[in-house]
C-alpha positions in Angstrom: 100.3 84.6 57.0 103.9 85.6 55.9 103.0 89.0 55.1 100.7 89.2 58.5 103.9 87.7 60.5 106.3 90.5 58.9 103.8 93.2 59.9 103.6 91.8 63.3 107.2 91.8 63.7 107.5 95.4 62.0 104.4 96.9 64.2 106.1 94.6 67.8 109.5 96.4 66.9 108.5 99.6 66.6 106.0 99.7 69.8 108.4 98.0 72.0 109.7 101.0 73.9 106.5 102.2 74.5 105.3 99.4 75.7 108.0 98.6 77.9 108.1 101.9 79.5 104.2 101.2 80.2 104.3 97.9 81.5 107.5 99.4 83.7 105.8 101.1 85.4 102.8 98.4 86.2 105.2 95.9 87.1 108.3 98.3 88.8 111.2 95.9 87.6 113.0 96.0 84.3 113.3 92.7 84.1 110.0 91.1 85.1 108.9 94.5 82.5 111.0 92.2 80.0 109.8 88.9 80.8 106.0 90.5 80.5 106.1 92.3 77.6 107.8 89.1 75.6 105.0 87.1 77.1 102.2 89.5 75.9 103.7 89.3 72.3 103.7 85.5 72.7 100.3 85.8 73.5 99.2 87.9 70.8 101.2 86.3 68.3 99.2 83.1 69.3 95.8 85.2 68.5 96.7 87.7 65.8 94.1 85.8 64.3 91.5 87.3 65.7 92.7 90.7 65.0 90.1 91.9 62.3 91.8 95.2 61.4 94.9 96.4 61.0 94.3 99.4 62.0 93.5 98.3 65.8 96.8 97.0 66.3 98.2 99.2 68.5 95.3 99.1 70.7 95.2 95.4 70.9 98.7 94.7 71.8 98.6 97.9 74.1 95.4 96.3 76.3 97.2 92.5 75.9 100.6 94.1 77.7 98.9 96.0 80.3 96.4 92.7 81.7 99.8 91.2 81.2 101.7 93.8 84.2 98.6 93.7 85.8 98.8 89.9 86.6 102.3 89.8 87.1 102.4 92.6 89.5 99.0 90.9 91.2 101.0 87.0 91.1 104.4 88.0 92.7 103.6 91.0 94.8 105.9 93.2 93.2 108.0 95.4 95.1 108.8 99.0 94.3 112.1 99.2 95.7 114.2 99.4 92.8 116.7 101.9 92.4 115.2 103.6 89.3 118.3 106.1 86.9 117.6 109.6 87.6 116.7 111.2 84.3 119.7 113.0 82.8 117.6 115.2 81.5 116.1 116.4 84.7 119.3 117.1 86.5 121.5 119.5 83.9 125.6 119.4 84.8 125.2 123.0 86.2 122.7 121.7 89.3 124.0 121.9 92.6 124.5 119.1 94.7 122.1 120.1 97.3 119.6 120.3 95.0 120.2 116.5 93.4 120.5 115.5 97.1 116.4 116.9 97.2 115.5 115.5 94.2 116.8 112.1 94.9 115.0 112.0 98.3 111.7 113.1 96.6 112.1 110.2 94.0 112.4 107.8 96.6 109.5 109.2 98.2 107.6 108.7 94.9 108.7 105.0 94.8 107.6 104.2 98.5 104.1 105.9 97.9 103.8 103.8 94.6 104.8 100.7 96.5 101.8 101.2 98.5 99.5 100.8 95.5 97.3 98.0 94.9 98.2 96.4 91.1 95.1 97.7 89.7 95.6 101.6 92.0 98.9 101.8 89.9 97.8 100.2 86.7 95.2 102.8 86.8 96.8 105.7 87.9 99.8 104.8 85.6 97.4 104.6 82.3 95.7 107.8 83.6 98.0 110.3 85.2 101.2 109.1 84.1 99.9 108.0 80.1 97.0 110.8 79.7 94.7 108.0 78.7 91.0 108.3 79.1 89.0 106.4 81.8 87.1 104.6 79.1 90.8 103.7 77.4 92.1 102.7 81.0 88.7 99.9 81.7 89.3 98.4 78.4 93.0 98.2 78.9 92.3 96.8 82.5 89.3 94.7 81.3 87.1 96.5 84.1 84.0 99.4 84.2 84.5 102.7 84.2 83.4 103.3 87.5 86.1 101.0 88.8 88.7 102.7 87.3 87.5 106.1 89.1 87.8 104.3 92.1 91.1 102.8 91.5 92.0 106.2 90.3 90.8 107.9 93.5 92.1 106.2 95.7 95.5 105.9 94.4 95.2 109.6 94.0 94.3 110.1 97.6 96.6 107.5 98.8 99.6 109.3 96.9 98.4 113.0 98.2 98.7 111.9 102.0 101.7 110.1 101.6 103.5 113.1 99.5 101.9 115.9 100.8 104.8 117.6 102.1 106.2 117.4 98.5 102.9 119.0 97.2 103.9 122.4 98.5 107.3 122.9 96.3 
């Protein structure tokens, strides 16, 4: 088990940013994203041994982080409102002010619209618009059916289209 504990901590270390910027988005609260993710490694510390292979380990922490967000954001209610960085990347020092001024009021736009999601709406479009993860990925990282997922999917879409639809245009 020494060798399997070293490899867990090795493979936890190395996924961690990943992870967190998943469940991040689930949950919307760095924090509570914190306090998640440390409580999905707890819980698959507690059952690494049923982990068969290895090679699955990825996949198997990823799925036991995102039921994680997806029961946190369902228990509290989570609320979007934080005051997420803008990107330094997205905004270069030669940008002119009237155009951060437009980029911050679309970004709070984004954040009201994703407020408005359901847990499972966001979880869903998170894994599959934001992440580029397939539908069957996304229902066995949400322990649901395909078909659910499309629905979640769609209607998050939907929900995101009327609500940013004078955005759309630019």
């Amino acid at each position: 088990m020494v060798s399997s504990l070293r490899q867990f901590e090795e493979r936890c270390r190395s996924l961690y940013p990943a992870l967190y910027r998943k469940v991040w988005w689930i949950v919307g609260d760095r924090d509570l994203a914190e306090d998640v993710l440390q409580e999905a490694m707890v819980k698959a510390y507690q059952a690494l041994g049923q982990l068969r292979d290895w090679e699955h380990f990825e996949g198997w922490l990823y799925r036991i982080a995102v039921r994680e967000g997806m029961a946190a954001a369902k228990a509290r209610r989570v609320r979007w409102g934080r005051r997420a960085e803008v990107d330094e990347n997205l905004i270069s020092e030669e940008s002119d002010p009237a155009a951060e001024v437009e980029w911050e009021e679309e970004r709070r736009a984004i954040w009201r619209q994703l407020e408005g999601l359901s847990a499972r709406q966001r979880t869903a479009f998170v894994l599959c618009a934001v992440e580029e993860r397939s539908i069957r990925e996304a229902a066995d990282c949400m322990d649901i059916s395909e078909g659910a997922v499309k629905r979640h999917l769609g209607r998050a879409r939907e929900k995101l289209r009327k609500g940013l639809g004078r955005y759309l245009g630019r």
